[in-house]
C-alpha positions as CSV (number, residue, x, y, z in Angstrom):
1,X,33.5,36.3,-13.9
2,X,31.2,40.4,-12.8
3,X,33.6,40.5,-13.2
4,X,32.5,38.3,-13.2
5,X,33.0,35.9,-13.4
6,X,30.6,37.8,-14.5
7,X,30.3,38.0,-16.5
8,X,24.7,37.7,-15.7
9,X,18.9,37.0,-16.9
10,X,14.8,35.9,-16.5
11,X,12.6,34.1,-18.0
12,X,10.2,35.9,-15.8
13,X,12.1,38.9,-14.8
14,X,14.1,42.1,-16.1
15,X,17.5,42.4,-15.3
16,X,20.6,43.9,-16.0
17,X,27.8,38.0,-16.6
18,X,30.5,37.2,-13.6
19,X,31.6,36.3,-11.8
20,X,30.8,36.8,-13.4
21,X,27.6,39.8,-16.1
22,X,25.5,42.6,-16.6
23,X,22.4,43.8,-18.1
24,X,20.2,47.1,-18.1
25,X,16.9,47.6,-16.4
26,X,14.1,47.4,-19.0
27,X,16.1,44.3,-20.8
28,X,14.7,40.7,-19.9
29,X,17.1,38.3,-18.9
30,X,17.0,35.3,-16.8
31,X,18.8,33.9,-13.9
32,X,21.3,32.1,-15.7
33,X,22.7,35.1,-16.7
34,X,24.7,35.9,-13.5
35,X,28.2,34.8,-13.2
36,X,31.5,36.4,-11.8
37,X,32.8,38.2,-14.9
38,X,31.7,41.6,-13.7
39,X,27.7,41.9,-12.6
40,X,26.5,45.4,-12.9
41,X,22.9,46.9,-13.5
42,X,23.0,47.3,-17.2
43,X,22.5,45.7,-20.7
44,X,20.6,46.8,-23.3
45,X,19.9,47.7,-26.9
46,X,22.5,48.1,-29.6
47,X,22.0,51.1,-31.5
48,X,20.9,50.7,-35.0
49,X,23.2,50.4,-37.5
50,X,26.1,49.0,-35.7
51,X,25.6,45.6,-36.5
52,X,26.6,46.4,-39.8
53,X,30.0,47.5,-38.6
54,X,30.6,44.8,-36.9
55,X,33.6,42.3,-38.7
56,X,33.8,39.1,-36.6
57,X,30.6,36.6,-36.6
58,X,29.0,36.5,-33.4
59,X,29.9,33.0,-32.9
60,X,33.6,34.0,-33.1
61,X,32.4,36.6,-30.7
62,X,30.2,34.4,-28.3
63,X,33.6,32.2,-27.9
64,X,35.4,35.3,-27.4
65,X,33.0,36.1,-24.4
66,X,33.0,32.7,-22.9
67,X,36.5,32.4,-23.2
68,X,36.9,35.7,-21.1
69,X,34.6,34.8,-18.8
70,X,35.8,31.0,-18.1
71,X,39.3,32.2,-17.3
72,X,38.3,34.4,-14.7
73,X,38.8,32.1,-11.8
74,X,42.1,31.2,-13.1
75,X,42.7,35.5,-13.7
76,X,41.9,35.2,-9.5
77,X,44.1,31.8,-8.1
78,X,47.1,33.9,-9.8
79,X,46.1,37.7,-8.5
80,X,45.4,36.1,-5.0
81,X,49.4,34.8,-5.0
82,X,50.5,38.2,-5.1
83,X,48.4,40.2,-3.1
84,X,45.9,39.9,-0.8
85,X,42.1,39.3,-2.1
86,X,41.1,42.5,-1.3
87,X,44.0,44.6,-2.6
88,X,43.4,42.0,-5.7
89,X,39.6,42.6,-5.9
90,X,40.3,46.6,-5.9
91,X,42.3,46.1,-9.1
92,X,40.3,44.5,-10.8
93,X,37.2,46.9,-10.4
94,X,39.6,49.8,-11.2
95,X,40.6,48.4,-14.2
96,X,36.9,47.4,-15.1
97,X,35.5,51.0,-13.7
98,X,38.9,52.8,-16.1
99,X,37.6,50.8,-19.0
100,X,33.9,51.5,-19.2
101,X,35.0,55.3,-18.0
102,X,37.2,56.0,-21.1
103,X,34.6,54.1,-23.6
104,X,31.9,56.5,-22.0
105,X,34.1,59.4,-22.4
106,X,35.2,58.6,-26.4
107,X,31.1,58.4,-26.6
108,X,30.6,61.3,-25.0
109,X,27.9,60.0,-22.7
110,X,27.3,61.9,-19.5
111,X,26.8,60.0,-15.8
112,X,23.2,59.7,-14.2
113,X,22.8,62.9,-12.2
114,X,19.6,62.0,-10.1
115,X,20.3,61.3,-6.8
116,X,17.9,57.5,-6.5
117,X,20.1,56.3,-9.3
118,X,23.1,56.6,-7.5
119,X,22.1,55.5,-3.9
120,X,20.4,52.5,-5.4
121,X,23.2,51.7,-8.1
122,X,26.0,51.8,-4.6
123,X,23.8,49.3,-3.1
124,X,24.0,47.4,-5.9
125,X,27.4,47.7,-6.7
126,X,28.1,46.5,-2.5
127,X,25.4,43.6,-3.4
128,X,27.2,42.5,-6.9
129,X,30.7,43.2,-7.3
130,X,32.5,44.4,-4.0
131,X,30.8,41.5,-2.0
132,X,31.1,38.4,-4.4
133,X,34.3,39.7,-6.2
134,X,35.7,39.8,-2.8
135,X,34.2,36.5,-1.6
136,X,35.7,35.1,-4.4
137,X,39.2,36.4,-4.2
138,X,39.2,34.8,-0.7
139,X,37.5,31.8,-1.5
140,X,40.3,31.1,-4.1
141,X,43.1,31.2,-1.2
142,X,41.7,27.8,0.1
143,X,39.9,26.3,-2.8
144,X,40.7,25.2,-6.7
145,X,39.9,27.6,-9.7
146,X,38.1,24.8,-11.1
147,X,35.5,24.7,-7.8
148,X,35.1,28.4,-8.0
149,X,33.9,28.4,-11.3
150,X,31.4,25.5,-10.5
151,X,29.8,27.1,-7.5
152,X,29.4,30.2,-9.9
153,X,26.9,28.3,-12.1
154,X,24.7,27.9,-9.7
155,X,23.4,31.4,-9.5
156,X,20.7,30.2,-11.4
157,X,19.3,28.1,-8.1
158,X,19.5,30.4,-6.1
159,X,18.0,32.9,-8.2
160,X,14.7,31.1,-8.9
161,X,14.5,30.2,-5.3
162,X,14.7,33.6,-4.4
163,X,12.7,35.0,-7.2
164,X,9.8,32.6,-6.2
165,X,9.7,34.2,-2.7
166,X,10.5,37.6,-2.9
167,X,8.7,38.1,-7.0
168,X,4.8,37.5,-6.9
169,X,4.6,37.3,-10.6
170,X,7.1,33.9,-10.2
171,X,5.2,30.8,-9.5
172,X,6.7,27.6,-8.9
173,X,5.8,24.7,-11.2
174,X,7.0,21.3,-11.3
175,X,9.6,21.9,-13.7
176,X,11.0,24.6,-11.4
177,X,11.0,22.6,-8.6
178,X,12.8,19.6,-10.4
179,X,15.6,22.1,-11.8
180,X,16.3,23.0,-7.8
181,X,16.3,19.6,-6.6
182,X,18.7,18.6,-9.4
183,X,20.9,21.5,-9.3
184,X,21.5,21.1,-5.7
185,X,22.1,17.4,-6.3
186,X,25.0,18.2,-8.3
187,X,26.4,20.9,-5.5
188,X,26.5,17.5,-3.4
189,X,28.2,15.5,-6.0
190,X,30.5,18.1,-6.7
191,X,31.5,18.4,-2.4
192,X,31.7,14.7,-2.1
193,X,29.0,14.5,0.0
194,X,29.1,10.6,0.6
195,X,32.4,11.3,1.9
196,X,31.6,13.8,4.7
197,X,32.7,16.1,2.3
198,X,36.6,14.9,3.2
199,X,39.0,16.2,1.0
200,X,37.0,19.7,0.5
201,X,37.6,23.0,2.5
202,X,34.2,24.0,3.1
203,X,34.9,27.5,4.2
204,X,36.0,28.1,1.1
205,X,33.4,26.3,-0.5
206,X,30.8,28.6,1.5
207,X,32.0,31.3,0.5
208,X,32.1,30.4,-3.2
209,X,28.7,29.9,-3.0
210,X,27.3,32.9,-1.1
211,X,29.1,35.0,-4.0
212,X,27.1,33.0,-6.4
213,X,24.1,34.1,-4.2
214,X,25.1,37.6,-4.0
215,X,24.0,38.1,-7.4
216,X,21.1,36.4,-7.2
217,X,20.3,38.8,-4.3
218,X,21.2,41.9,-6.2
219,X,19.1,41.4,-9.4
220,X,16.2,40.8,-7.5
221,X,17.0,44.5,-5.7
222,X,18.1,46.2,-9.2
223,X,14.6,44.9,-11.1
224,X,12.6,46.4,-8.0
225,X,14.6,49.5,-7.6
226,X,16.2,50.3,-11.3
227,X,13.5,48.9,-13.8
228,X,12.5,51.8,-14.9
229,X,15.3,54.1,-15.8
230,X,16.3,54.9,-18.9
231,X,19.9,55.9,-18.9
232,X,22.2,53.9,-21.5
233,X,23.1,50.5,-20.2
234,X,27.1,51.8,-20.5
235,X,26.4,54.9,-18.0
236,X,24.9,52.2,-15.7
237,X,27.5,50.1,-15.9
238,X,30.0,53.0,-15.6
239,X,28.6,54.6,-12.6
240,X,28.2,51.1,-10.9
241,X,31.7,50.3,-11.1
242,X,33.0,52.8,-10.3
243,X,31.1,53.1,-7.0
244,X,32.4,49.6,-6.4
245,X,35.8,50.6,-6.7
246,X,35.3,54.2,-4.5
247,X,33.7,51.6,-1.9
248,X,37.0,49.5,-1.6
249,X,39.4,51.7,-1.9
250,X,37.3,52.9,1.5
251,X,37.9,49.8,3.2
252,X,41.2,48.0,1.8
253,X,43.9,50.5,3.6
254,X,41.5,49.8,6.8
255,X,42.4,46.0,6.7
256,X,45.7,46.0,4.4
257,X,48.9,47.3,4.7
258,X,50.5,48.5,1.0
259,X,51.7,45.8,-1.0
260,X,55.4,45.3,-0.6
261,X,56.4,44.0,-4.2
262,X,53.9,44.0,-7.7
263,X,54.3,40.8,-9.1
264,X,53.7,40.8,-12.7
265,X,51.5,37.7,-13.2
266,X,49.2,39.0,-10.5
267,X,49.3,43.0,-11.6
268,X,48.2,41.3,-15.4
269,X,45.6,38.6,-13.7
270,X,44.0,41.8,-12.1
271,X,44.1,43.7,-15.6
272,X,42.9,41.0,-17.8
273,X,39.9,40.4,-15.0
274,X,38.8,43.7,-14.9
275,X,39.5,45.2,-18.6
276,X,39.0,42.0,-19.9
277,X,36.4,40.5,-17.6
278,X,34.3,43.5,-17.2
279,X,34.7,46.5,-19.3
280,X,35.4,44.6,-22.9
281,X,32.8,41.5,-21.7
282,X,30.3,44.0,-21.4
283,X,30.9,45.5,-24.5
284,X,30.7,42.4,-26.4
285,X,27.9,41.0,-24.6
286,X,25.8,44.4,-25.2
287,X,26.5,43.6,-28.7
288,X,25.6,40.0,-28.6
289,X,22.4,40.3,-26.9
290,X,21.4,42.6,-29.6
291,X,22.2,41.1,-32.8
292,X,21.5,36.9,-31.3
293,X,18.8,38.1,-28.4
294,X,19.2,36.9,-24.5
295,X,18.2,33.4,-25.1
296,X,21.1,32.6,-26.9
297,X,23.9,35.1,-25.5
298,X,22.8,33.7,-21.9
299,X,24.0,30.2,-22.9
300,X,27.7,31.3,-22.2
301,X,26.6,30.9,-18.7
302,X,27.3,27.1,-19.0
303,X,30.1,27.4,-20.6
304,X,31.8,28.6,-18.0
305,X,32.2,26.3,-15.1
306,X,33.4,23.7,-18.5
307,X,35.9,26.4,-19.6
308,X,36.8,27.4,-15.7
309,X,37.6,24.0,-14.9
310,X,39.6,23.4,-18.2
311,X,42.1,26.2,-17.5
312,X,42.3,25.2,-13.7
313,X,43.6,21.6,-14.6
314,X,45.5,22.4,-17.8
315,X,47.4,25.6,-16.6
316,X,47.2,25.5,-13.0
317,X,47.9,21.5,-12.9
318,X,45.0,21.9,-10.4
319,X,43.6,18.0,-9.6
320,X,40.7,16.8,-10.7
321,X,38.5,13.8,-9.4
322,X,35.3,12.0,-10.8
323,X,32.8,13.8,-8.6
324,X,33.7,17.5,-9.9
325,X,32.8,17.1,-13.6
326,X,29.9,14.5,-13.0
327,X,28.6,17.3,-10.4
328,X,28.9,19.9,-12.6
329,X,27.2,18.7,-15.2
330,X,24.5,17.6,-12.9
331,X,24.0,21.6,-12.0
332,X,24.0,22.7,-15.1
333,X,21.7,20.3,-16.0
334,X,19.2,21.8,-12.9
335,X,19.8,25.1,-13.8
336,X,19.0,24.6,-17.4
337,X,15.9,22.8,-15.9
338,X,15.2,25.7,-14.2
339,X,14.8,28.3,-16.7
340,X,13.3,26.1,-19.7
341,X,9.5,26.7,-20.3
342,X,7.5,23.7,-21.4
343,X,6.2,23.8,-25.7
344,X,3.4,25.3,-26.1
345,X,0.9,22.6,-27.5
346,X,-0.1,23.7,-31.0
């Protein structure tokens, strides 16, 4: 996902997937662009001319992109059998931060230099990829892959309920109000709620969900601190991880000891999640929000949980009862809710 997955954008804000995932300052997205597939603080433009380099449609490459991103929560059940989460989570921003490193150097594009940029871009890469990647990897110990990717979708809730606190220019309207109280429905019917949640390990579950809020969090801090900079969404994105990964590589030997065998489904989990998930995600979702605009490339975000749950049930033989779908497509529907406007009456 972030990577999330993540990949993240605003009907009323400007943002930088997944979790997972990212976006520039000056681009408008909306909330239901943040997932686990690799959130950073950049998204942007394509240059001109590229499009017509390009050689696969972007529906081909929308599925691509949604494919990536889905199978991220299956990319951390496996990692999270071989090492722990945060040795697993460490990998998978290296891998995302080598990526976007060696694109940036083949472009030749430099770092920011200015000092703000990189205090406020290590906040944000604490606030949207080492927190929730983390959260994630050891939310996935105790929980299915299929409930990760569900509680990812609804960083769109929490979002607009922050937003409409913390951003003056977001006002709550009816229509808002009604996406919440759906989408928050479906988090119960998803739990079991009429249960007493029996059968669910809410730890796990919490912890799902505050990654999912983590991102919500950390746009709102990008758009006030990094709206205005003008550095390429790629040298964002760059820097960001690899701050992320400079920050965990801090406090993993602190908590782990050094793994004792590399299992090869887990090293590959962690590659795919953060060369896949994050550096070529980003890459294709740059492109995407280009040539189709936000509006459209932003849909992948409900793909994801459908995808997600998919791969848990199919490859992971993870079970599945009536409540998880049903629930699902109950927050979707609220976050969709959520980030509609009504027609304008002509």
């Amino acid at each position: 996902m972030s990577t999330a997955p993540g990949p993240a954008t605003d009907a009323t804000r400007t943002t930088p997937p997944s979790p997972r995932s990212s976006t520039t300052p000056g681009t408008q997205r909306t909330e239901a662009d943040v997932h686990d597939t690799g959130s950073t603080a950049a998204s942007g433009d394509l240059p001109a001319g590229s499009a017509r380099r390009r050689t696969l449609g972007w529906p081909v490459r929308f599925a691509m992109l949604c494919a990536v991103w889905g199978f991220s929560f299956l990319f951390i059940k496996v990692g999270t059998e071989g090492f722990v989460p945060l040795q697993f989570t460490l990998g998978r921003l290296a891998f995302g931060a080598l990526v976007l490193l060696v694109i940036l150097a083949i472009k030749r594009e430099r770092l920011p230099r200015s000092r703000r940029i990189w205090g406020h871009l290590t906040v944000a890469a604490f606030i949207l990829n080492v927190l929730p990647f983390t959260l994630y990897a050891y939310a996935e110990t105790t929980i299915p892959s299929t409930l990760a990717g569900i509680c990812n979708a609804t960083s769109p809730l929490w979002g607009m309920v922050l937003s409409l606190v913390a951003l003056s220019e977001d006002r709550p309207t009816r229509r808002r109000v009604a996406g919440l109280g759906i989408g928050f429905l479906g988090v119960l019917t998803v739990l079991g709620a009429w249960q007493g949640f029996a059968g669910t390990d809410l730890a796990g579950t919490a912890m799902a969900l505050g990654a999912s809020l983590c991102y919500a969090i950390g746009w709102i801090y990008v758009r006030r601190t990094l709206a205005d900079v003008e550095h390429s969404p790629l040298a964002m994105t760059g820097t960001q991880l690899l701050l992320a990964t400079l920050q965990l590589a801090v406090v993993t030997p602190l908590f782990t000891s050094w793994p004792t065998s590399f299992p090869l489904a887990s090293v590959l989990s962690a590659f795919a999640l953060g060369a896949l998930g994050t550096g070529f995600a980003f890459v294709l979702q740059y492109r995407l929000v280009a040539e189709i605009g936000p509006t459209t490339a932003q849909m992948c975000t409900y793909f994801i949980p459908v995808i997600a749950t998919a791969a848990g049930v199919t490859l992971l033989n993870e079970k599945l009862s009536w409540n998880t779908p049903v629930g699902a497509l109950i927050v979707l529907a609220g976050a969709a809710l959520t980030q509609s406007k009504p027609r304008r009456k002509p």
